[in-house]
N, C-alpha and C positions, 0 to 999 in steps of 0.2 A: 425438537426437545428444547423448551423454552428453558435459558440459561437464569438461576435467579441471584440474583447479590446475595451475600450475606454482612457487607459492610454495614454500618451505621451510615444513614445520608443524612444529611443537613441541609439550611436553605442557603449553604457557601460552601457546598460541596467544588472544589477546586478542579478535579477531574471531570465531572459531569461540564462545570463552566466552560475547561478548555474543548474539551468531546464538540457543544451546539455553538459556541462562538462562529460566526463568521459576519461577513461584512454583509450580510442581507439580513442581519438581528437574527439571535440564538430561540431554539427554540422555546428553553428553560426560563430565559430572559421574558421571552413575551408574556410566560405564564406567571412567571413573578412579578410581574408591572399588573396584570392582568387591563390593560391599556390597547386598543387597537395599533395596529402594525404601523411604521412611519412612513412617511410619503403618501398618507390616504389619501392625498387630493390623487395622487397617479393611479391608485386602485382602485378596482371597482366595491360597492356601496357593501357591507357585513350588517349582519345582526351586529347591536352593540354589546360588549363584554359584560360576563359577570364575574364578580370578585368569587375568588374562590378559597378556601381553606387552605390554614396550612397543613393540616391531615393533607389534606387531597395534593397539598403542592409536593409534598415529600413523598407520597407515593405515583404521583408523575415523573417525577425527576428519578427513581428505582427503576420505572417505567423504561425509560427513556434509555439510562443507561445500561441496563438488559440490553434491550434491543440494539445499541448501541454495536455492544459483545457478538451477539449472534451475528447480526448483518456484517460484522467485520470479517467475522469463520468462515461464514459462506461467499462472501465475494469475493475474496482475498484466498489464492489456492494457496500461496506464498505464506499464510497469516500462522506464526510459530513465537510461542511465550520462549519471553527473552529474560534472562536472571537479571535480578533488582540487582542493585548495586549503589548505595548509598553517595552522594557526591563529594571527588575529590575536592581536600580542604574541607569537609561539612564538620560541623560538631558530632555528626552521628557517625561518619567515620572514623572522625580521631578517636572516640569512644567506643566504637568497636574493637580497634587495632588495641587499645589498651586492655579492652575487657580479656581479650584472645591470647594477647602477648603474657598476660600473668597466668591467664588458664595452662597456658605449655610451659611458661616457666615453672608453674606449679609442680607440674606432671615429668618435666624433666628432674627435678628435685626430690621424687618422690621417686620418681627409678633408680636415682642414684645412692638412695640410701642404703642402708647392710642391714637389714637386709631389705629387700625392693619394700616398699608399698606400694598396691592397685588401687587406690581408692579412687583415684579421679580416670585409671585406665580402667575402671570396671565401668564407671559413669560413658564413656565410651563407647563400651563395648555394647552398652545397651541403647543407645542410640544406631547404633552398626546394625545390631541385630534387629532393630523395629524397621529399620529404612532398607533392609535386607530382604523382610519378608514382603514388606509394600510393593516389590519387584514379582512377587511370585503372582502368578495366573491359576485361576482352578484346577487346571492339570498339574501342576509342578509338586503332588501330593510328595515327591520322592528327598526332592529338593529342599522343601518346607521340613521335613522329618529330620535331613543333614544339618538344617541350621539350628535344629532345635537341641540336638544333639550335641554340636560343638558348643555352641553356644548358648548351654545350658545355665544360665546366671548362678543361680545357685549353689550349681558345683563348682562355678566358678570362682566364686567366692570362700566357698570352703577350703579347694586347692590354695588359694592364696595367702588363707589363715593358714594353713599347714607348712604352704612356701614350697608349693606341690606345681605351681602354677607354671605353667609353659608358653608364656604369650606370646613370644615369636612363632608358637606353634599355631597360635587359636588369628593370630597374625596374617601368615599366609592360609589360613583356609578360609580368610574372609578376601581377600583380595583375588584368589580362585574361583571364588561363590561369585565375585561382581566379573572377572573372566567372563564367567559361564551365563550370567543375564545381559550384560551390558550388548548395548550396537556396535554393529561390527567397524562403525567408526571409532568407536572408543578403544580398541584394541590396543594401539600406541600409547595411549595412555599407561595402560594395565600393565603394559610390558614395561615402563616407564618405571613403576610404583616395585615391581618385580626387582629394579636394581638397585632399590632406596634400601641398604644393611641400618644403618642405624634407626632406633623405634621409633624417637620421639618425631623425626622428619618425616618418614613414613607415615606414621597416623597422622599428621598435619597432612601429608600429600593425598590420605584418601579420603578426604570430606572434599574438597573439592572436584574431584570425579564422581565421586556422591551424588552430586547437586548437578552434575549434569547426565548422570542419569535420570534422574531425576526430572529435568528437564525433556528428554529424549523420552520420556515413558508419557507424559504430559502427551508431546505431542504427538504422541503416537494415538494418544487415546482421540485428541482433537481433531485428527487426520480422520482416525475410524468413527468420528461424529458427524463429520460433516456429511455425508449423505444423505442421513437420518435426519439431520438439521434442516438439510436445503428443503426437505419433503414438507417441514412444519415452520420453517422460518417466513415464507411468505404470508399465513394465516397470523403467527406470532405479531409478527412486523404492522400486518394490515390492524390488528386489534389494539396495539398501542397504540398507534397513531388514530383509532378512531376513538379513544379515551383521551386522549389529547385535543380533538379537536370540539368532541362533546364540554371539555373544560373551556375551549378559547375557540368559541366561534367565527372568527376570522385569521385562522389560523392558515386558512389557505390562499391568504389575498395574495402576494408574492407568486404562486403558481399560479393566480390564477391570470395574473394581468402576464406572466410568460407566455403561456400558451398564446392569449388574445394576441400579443404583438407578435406571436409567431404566423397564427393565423393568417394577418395582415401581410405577413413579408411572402408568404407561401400562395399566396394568391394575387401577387405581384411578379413572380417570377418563378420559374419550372429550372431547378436547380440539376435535373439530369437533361436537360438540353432541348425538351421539344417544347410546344409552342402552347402555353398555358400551363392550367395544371389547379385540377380540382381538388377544392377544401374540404377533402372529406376529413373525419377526426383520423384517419392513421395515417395520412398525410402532411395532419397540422403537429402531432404529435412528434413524427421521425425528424420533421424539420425542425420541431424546437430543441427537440435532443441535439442535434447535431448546431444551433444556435449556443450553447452549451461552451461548446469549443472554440468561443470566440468573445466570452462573455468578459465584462469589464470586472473584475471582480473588486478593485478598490473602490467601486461607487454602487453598482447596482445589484441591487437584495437579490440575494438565490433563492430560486424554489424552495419552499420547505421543505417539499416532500423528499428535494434533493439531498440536505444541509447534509447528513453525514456520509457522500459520496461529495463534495465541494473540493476535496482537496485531490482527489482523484480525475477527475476531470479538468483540474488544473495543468493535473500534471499532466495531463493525456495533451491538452490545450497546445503548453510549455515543447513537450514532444514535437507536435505538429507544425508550430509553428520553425522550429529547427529544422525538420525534413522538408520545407516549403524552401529555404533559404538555399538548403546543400545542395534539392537539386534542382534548383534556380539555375546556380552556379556552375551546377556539370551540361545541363542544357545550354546555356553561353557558351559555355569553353567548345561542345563537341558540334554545336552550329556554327561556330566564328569558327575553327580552325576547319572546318568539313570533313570527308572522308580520309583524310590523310595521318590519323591516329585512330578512327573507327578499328574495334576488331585487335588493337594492340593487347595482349593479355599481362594482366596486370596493370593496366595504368588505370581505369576507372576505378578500381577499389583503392588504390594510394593516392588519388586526387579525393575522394570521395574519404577519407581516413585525417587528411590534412585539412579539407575544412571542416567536420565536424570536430577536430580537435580546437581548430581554433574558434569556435562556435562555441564550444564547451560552456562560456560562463557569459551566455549574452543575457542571462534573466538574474545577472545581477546588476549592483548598482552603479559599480568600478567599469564596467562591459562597455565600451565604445566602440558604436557602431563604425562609425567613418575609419576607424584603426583596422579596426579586424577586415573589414572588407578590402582593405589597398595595404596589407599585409595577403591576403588570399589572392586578390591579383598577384603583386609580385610573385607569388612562392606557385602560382598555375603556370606563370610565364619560365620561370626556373623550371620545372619538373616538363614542360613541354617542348622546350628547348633540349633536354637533355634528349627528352625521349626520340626527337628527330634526329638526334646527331646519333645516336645509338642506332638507329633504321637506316640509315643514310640517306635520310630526306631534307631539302633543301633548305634550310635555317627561311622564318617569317622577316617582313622589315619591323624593324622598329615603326613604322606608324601601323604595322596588325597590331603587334604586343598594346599599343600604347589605345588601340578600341577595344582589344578585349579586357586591358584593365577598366577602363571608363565602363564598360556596358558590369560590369560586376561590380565598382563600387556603386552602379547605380540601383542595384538589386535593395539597398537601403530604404529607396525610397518606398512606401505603403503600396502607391500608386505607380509601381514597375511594373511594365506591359507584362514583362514575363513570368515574374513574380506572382502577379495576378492571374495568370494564366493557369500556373503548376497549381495555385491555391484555390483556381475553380474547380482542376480537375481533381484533387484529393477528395475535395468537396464531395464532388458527384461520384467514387469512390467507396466512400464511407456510408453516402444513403446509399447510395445503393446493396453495397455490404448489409447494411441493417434493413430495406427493405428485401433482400432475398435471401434473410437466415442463415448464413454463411453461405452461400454457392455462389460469390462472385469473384473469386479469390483468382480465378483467371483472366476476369474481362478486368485488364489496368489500363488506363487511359493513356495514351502518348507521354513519354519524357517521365516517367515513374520509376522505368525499370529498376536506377539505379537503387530506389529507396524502397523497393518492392517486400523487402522483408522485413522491415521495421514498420511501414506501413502497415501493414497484413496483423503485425502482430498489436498492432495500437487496435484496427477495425476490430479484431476479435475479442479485446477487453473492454472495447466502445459497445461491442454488440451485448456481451456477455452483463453489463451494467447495466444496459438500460433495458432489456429485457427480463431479467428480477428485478428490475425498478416497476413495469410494467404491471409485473404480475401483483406485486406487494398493492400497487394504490391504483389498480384498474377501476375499480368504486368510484373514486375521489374524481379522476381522470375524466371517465365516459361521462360523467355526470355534466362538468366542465364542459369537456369538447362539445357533445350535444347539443347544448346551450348556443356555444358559439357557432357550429355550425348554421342552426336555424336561425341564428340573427342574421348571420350573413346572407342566405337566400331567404329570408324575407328583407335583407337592404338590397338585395339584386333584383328581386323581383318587384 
């Protein structure tokens, strides 16, 4: 179900800007220079660009952001609309807070008069009752008839002229009515609102439970979308992108010089361990996906076809590189000390808890490596000492403790044997995860176990990715790989 804007777009649309920005140039970007891609001397040869309209540029950029939306619903299980909220300190909140604070002073002042006025609690009432019925589903024929009833405006209004009116009554059977629809998460709430006696607080207290029903009905609908979506977001997805590339004919030089250098690296070396390893395209393909995870992203252009999965793959990156580190670290500790803590229950998952705690912030800029690693020595040496004296195993010398700190601060370095070692085997891991469709989830390579379940669950949003990535620009792809395929055996042969 192709999602469509109804915003107004512009050629400074600010959300669209931040959506394609990344450091391999925005998609939006390229179409608005209408200029071929930077670094051409590193890509290979495009048709050259035609200028294009700005008709045509503002419904690329609609384009774009659409498809944006979708592909967000569908790959994202997690992906749930989150209420606006104007920023604290902004002119638009100090502006709300005053618009709101005179609307309830108003409406306080008007209940307190002798006798009441509803003017501004009728204005209420009828915002109640429209966001009331918006709750209701085709069968709730029962439900929809009670609200029309109590919440009959017009009599309501008459009652009030007469001074007939019962609000506390029409009160609680509106706070009953959102009982009786809301999630069962909201309950506390409602029970909440249930012990608000005074009127003006109470009606202030159920607009905000309002709006996250509101909220919760949203995504329920977006939940019960996404099926339906996944079914037609790949056709969606693939037809943008090929209105995008009909606009900017070197729209795929960044993919396409990916692939090429993957090609090259995949036929240098057989990344699951045997001896060679043929450049077919779903070979050259799985390995540049998985090149992905290691990619420089402050210098070198991402894939197009990848840009709005960039930051997702970052993160997967960021992830993996963390679980290369931890259990760098638990393989030193349980080879340097041998079988004399093997088998201890409990002590791998609180060695395993204490350095990824202090791991926690190494992808920032304050993050010093040589600290955190000879703080993770000491605190392994601490917690392995105890745990021998606890067993009643004979305490290490000071010159063990003093190699198994040295072999852990040395995990720092890029080029640590063992390091290197944990980061081949996740490596061969992950393709192989993605070359066998999930069924490898029991063959883990030596020294893993620890990280066996963060692992697992990174291969399967790794698989899950690049396989609707797959499907969406298989076109674009095969056309590509093909290509390079037969250059390479016509340079072999």
């Amino acid at each position: 179900m192709p999602i469509e804007s109804d915003e107004p777009m512009d050629g400074h649309d600010e959300d669209t800007d931040k959506m394609t920005d990344s450091p391999g140039q925005s998609l939006s970007k390229n179409v608005q220079r209408g200029t071929p891609s930077p670094h051409k001397e590193n890509t290979p040869q495009s048709s050259p660009p035609r200028f294009v309209s700005v008709e045509e540029l503002m419904e690329t950029a609609k384009g774009v952001t659409n498809m944006a939306l979708a592909h967000e619903i569908v790959v994202n299980k997690d992906f749930q609309l989150k209420p606006s909220e104007p920023a604290e300190g902004s002119l638009e909140k100090r502006v709300k807070e005053i618009m709101l604070k005179a609307f309830w002073d108003v409406l306080e002042a008007q209940l307190s008069e002798t006798p009441p006025s509803y003017n501004h609690a009728i204005k209420l009432l009828v915002e109640i009752k429209e966001t009331l019925l918006s709750f209701l589903l085709p069968g709730h024929g029962r439900l929809r008839g009670e609200i029309e009833e109590v919440l009959d405006l017009s009599l309501i209004q008459q009652e009030a002229e007469n001074r007939a009116l019962d609000i506390e009554k029409v009160v609680v059977f509106v706070i009953n009515m959102m009982g009786s629809l809301c999630a069962p998460s909201r309950d506390e709430e409602i029970r909440k609102l249930r012990g608000i006696t005074d009127l003006v607080p109470l009606l202030k207290a159920i607009f905000p439970v309002m709006d996250q029903m509101k909220l919760d009905m949203a995504n329920f609908a977006v939940s019960s979308l996404r099926p339906q979506l996944m079914q037609q977001s790949v056709e969606y997805e693939r037809k943008k992108f090929q209105e995008f590339v009909e606009k900017q004919p070197n729209a795929l030089d960044f993919t396409e010089k990916w692939l090429q250098e993957s090609a090259k690296s995949v036929s240098c070396e057989s990344p699951t361990g045997g001896a060679g390893s043929s450049t077919t395209p779903l070979a050259v393909h799985n390995h540049a996906f998985l090149r992905l995870l290691k990619w420089n992203h402050g210098s070198d252009p991402f894939p197009e076809t990848l840009l709005m999965d960039q930051g997702r793959f970052q993160e997967m990156q960021q992830d993996l590189e963390q679980l290369v580190l931890v259990a760098s670290v638990l393989l030193i500790v349980y080879n340097t000390t041998g079988e004399v803590i093997s088998g201890l229950p409990g002590l791998m998952g609180r060695l395993k808890r204490i350095i990824t705690i202090l791991l926690a912030e190494m992808h920032t800029t304050s993050f010093s490596a040589d600290e955190a690693f000879a703080t993770i020595g000491e605190r392994m040496c601490v917690e392995l000492s105890g745990c021998l004296s606890e067993h009643g195993f004979s305490p290490f010398s000071v010159h063990r403790w003093s190699i198994l700190k040295g072999q852990i601060s040395a995990v720092t370095q890029p080029d640590n044997v063992i390091r290197k070692l944990v980061d081949s085997r996740i490596k061969t891991y992950l393709l192989t995860f993605l070359e066998s469709n999930h069924r490898s989830a029991s063959s883990l390579p030596g020294g893993l176990a620890p990280v066996h379940k963060e692992l697992e669950e990174i291969a399967m949003k790794f698989s899950r990715l690049v396989n609707f990535n797959k499907l969406v620009y298989s076109p674009f792809y095969q056309k590509i790989l093909q290509k390079i395929v037969q250059e390479r055996e016509h340079f072999d042969s």
